[in-house]
C-alpha positions as CSV (number, residue, x, y, z in Angstrom):
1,X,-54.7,12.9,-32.8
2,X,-51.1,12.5,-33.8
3,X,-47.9,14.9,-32.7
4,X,-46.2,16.2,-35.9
5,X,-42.8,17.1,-35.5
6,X,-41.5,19.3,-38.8
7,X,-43.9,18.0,-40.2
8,X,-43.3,14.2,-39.6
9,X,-45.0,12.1,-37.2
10,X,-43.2,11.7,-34.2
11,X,-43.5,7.6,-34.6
12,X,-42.0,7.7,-38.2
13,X,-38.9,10.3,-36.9
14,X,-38.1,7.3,-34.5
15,X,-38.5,5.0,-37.5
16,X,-36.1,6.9,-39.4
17,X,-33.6,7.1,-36.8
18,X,-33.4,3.5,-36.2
19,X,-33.0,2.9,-39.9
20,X,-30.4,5.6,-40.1
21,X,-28.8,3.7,-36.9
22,X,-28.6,0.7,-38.2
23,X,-27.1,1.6,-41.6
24,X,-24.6,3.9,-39.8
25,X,-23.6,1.0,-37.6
26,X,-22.9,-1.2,-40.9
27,X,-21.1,1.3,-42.8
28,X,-18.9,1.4,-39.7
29,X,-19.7,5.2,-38.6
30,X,-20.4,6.7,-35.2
31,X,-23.8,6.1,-33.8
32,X,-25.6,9.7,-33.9
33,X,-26.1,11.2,-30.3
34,X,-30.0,11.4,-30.6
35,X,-30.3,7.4,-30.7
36,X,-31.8,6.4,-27.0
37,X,-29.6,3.2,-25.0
38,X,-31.4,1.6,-22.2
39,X,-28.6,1.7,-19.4
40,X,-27.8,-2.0,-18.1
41,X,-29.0,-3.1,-14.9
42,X,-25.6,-2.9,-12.8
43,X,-25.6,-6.3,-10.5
44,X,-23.4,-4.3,-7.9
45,X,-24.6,-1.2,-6.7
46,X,-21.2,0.5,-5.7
47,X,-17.8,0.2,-7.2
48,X,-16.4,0.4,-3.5
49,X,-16.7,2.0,-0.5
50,X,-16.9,5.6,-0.6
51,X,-13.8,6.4,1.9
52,X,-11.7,3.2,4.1
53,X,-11.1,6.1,6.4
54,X,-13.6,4.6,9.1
55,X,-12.0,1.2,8.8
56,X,-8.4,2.7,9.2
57,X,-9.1,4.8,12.2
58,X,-10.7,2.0,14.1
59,X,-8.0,-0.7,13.0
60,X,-4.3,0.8,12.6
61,X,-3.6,1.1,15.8
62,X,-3.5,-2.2,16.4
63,X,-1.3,-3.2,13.8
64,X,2.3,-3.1,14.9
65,X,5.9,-3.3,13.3
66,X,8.2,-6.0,14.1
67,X,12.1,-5.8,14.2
68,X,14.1,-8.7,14.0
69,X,17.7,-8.3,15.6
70,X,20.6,-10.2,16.3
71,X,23.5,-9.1,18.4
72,X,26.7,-7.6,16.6
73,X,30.3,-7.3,18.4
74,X,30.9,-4.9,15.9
75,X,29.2,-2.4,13.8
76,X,30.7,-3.4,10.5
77,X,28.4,-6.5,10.3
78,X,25.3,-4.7,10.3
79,X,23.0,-5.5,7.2
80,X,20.3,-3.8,5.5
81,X,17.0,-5.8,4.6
82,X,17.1,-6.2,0.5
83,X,13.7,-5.0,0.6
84,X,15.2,-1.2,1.5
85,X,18.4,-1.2,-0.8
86,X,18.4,1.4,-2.8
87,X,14.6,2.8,-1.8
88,X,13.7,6.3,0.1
89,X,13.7,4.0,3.2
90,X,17.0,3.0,3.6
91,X,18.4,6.0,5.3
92,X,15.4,5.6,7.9
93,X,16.0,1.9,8.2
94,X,20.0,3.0,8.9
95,X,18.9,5.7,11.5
96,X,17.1,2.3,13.4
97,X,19.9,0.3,13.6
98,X,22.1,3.0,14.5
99,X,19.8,3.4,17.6
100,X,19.6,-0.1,18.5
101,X,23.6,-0.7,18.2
102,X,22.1,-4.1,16.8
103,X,22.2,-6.2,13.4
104,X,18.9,-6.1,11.8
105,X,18.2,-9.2,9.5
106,X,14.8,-8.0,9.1
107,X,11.3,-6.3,9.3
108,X,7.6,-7.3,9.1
109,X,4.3,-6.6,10.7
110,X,1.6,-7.8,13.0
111,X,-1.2,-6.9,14.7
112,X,-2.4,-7.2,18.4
113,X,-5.1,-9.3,19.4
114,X,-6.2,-8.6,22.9
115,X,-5.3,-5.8,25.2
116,X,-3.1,-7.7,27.3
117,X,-0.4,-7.7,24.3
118,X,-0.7,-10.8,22.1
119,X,0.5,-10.7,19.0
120,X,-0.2,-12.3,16.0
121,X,2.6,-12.7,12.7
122,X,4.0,-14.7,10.8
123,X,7.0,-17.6,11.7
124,X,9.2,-16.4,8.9
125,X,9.5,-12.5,10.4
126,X,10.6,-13.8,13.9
127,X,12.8,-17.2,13.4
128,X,15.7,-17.6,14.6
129,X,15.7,-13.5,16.5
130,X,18.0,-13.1,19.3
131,X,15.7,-9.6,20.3
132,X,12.3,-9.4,18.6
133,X,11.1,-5.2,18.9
134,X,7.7,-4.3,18.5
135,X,7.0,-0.7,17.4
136,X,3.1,0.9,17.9
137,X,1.8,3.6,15.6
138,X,2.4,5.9,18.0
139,X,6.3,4.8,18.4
140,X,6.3,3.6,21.6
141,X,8.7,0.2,21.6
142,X,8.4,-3.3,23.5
143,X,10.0,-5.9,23.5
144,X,8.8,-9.3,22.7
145,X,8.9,-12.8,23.9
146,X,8.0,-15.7,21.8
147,X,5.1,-17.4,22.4
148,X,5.5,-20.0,20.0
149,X,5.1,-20.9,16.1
150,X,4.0,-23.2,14.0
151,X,6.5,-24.0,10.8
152,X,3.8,-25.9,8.2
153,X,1.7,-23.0,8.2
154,X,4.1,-19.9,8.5
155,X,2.3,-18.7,12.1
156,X,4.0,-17.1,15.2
157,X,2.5,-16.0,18.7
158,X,4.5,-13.4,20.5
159,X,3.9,-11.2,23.6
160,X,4.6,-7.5,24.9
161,X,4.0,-6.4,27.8
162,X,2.5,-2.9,28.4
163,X,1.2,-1.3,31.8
164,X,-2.3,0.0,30.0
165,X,-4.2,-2.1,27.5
166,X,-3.4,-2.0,24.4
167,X,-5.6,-1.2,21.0
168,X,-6.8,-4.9,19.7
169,X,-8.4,-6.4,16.6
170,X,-11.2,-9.1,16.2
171,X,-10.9,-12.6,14.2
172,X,-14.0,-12.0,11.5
173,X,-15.0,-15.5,9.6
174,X,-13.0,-16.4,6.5
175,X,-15.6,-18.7,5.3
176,X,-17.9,-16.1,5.1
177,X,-15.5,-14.5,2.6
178,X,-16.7,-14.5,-1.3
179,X,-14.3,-13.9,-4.5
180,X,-14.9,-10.4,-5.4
181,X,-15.3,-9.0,-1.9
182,X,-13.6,-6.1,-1.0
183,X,-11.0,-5.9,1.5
184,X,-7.8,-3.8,3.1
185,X,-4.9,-5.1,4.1
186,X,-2.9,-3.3,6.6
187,X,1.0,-3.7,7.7
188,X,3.4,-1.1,9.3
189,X,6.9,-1.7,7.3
190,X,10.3,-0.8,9.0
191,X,9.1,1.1,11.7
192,X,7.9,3.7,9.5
193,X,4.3,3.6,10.2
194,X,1.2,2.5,9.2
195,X,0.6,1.4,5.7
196,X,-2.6,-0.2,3.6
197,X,-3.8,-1.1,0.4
198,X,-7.1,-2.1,-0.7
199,X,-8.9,-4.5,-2.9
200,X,-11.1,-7.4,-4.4
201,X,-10.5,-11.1,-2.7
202,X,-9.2,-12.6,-6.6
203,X,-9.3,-16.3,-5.4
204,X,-10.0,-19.1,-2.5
205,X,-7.8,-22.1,-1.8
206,X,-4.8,-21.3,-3.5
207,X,-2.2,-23.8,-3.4
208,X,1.4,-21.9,-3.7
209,X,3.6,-25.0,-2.8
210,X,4.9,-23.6,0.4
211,X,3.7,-26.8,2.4
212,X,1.4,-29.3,3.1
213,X,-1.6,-26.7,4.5
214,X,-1.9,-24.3,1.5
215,X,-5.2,-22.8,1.4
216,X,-4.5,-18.8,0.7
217,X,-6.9,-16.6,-0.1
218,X,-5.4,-14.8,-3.6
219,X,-5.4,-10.4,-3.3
220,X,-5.3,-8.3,-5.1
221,X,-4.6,-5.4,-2.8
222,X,-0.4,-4.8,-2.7
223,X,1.2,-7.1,0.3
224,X,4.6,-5.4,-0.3
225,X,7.6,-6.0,2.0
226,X,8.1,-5.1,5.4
227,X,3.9,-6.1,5.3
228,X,4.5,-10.0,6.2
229,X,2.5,-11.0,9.7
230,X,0.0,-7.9,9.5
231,X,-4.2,-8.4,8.9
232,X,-6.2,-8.7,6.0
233,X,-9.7,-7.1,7.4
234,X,-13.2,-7.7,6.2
235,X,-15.4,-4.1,5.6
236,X,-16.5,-4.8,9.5
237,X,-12.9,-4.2,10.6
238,X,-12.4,-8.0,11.5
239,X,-9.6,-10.0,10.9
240,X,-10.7,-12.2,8.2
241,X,-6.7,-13.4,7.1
242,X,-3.0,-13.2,8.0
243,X,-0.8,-11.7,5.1
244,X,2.0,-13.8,4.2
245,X,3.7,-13.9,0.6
246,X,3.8,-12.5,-2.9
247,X,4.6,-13.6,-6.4
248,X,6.4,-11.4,-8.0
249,X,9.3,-11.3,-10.8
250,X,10.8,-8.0,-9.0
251,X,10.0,-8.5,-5.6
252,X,7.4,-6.0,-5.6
253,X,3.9,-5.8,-6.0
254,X,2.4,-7.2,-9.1
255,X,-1.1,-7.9,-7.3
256,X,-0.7,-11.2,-6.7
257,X,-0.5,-11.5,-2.9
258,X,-1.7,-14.5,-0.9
259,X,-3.2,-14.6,3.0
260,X,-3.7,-17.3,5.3
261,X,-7.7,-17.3,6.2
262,X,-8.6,-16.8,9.7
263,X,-10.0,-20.1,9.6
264,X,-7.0,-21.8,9.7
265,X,-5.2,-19.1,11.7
266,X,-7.5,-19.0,14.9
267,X,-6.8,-22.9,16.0
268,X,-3.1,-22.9,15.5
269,X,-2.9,-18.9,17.1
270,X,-5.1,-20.7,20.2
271,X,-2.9,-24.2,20.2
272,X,0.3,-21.6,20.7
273,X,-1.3,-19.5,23.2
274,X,-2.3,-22.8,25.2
275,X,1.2,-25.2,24.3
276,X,4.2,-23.0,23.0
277,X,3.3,-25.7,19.6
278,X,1.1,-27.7,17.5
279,X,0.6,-31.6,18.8
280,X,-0.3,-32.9,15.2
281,X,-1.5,-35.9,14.1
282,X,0.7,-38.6,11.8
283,X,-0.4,-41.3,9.8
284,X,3.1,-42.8,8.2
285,X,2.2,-43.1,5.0
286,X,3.0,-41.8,1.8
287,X,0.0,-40.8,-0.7
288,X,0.0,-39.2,-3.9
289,X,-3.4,-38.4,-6.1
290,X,-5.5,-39.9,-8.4
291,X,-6.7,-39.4,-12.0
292,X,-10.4,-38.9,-11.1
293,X,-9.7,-37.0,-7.5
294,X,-12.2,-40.1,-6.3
295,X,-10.0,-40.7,-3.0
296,X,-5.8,-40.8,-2.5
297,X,-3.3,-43.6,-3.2
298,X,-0.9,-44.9,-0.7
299,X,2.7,-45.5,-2.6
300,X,4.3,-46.0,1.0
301,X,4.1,-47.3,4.6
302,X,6.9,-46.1,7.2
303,X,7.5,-49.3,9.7
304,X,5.8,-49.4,12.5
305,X,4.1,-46.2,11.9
306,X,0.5,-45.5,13.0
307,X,-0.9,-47.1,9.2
308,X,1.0,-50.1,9.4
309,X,-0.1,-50.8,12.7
310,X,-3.5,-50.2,11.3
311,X,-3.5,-52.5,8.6
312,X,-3.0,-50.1,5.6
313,X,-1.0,-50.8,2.8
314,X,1.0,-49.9,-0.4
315,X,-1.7,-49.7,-2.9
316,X,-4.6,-49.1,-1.1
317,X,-6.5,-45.8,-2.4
318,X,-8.4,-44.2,1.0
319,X,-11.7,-42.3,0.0
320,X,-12.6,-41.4,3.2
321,X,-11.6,-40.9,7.4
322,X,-14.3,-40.7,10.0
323,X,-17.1,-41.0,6.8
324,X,-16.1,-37.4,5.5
325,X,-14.7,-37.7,1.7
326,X,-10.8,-37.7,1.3
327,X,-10.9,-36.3,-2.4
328,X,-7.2,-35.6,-2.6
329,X,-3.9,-36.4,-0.9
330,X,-3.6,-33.1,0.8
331,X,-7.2,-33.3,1.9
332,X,-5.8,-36.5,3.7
333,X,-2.6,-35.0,4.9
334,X,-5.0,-32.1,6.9
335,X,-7.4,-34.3,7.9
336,X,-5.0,-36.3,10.0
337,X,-3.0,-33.8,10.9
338,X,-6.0,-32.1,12.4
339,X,-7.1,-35.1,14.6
340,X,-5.8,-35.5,18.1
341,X,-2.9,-38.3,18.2
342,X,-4.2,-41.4,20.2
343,X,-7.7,-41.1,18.9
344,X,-8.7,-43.9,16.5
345,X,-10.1,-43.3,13.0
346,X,-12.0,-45.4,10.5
347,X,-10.4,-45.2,7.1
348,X,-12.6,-46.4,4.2
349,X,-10.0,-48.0,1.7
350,X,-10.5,-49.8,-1.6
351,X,-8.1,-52.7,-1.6
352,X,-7.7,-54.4,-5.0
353,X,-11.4,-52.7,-6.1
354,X,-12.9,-54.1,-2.6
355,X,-14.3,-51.9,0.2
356,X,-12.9,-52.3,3.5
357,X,-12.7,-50.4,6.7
358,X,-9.8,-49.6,8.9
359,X,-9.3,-48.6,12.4
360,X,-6.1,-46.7,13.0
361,X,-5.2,-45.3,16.2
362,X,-3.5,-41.4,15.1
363,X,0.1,-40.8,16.1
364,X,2.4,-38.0,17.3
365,X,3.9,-36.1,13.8
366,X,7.3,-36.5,14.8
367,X,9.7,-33.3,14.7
368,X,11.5,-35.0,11.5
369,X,8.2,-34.5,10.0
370,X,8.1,-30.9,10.4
């Protein structure tokens, strides 16, 4: 028994219509509304979250402005931050120094990481201070001590003191981090309270030529200024990476903002807790990369350093340390600067296409290094 449909079989109507569709397409016309599309299978089941507002109730208050100042005789050498010039936030940012009768030479962010008032940020927002401020969501001030920092990788430790505990954050694992994940980054710029952004992680490893330990995880969410030293978090509300720089040709936001995973910031955050600075390790030798990233070549041996007492020389291509592949020169550079100075090594080395083995007992990096 077949289903007529004005007076058409219902199979040779679909028939019709695909023929019609298919002709349409050719000619270039609109495909008519009554032709069915299977909808694709999407491979994610969300485009986001539906609100951040859980994650920013449970993490903001832990993330804290930082003023930089430096005592002025007078208040004709005070300066604005380029960052305000010009912006709604200058006449705040004025109304600051004003109350602090100090000169400002700048502004960034951190977050807290246990209640006792450590403080993580980055080395760049508190160099060189003379007074280092630290303003809470709720606008109650401290002022903090240095605990240490770290130059290579752009890390600083400071510390408040407060007579209640203080709102904290948790480290969350970096390597657990995937290119496409979502995240929020989080900063509280010039004292004026909180402020995030959110996105997609866009890249791992990024290498922007700052130093030797590049590894930045590429955002897309805005890092803009005054947001330097504060978290990136994972959906969990951990700590997952410490924001640190931008590329941008107008000094704003152009999404390409780059984070320090947590990975690398954990160890050097504990090492400043524990010694006021990193003890890193120093081989004395210079290396530069290879055509087929199979190991690193050594163009140079400083006298008396660490290699040369070790038998390694100009020439030499190292492939490995401690049997773990040495792909690259900076893989090299971290590896040793990672190990504890006194401890010996083996270093595989291919000397004039022949396999040998070195033992070389790890120095102190000296501070000219740095």
């Amino acid at each position: 028994m077949k289903i007529f449909m004005r007076g058409l079989p219902v199979l040779a109507t679909l028939c019709l219509a695909s023929f019609s569709a298919e002709r349409a397409t050719a000619q270039g016309d609109a495909l008519p509304a009554s032709v069915p599309f299977q909808p694709p299978t999407p491979l994610v089941s969300a485009p986001g979250p539906t609100s951040f507002a859980p994650l920013v109730r449970k993490v903001v208050p832990a993330v804290v402005n930082i003023a930089v100042t430096r005592n002025s005789e007078s208040g004709k050498n005070k300066k604005l931050p380029s960052a305000v010039k010009g912006t709604p936030l200058e006449r705040r940012f004025r109304e600051r120094m004003r109350k602090h009768g100090d000169e400002m030479l700048g502004a960034g962010s951190g977050f807290i990481l246990d209640p006792s008032g450590v403080i993580v940020t980055n080395g760049h927002v508190v160099e060189d201070a003379d007074k280092i401020t630290v303003a809470l969501v709720n606008g109650k001030e401290f002022t903090a001590r240095l605990i240490g920092i770290d130059d290579l990788t752009d890390i600083a430790v400071i510390k408040i003191d407060s007579p209640t505990p203080l709102p904290f954050v948790e480290w969350g694992d970096s390597r657990l981090v995937q290119v496409g994940d979502w995240i929020m980054a989080a900063g509280n710029p010039f004292g004026l309270g909180s402020s995030v952004t959110a996105g997609i992680v866009s890249a791992r490893g990024r290498d922007i030529g700052t130093g030797p330990f590049d590894d930045f995880l590429q955002l897309d969410a805005p890092i803009n200024p005054g947001n330097s030293g504060g978290p990136t978090f994972n959906l969990a509300g951990q700590v997952i990476a410490l924001n640190t720089a931008i590329v941008s040709p107008t000094g704003g936001s152009v999404g390409l903002g780059f984070s320090i995973p947590s990975e690398i910031v954990i160890p050097v955050v504990q090492a400043l807790q524990r010694d006021g600075r990193i003890d890193r390790g120093w081989l004395g030798a210079t290396l530069e990369d290879i055509s087929t990233h199979n190991g690193t070549r050594v163009t140079d041996v400083d006298r008396n350093s660490p290699a040369a007492q070790g038998g390694l020389k100009r020439g030499d291509i190292i492939t490995a340390m401690n049997g773990e592949h040495m792909d690259t020169a900076r893989t090299m550079i971290r590896a040793v600067a990672a190990a504890h100075p006194n401890n010996a090594v083996q270093i595989s080395v291919q000397r004039q296409s022949q396999p040998m083995m070195l033992t070389i007992h790890i120095g102190h990096r000296p501070l000219s290094e740095e």
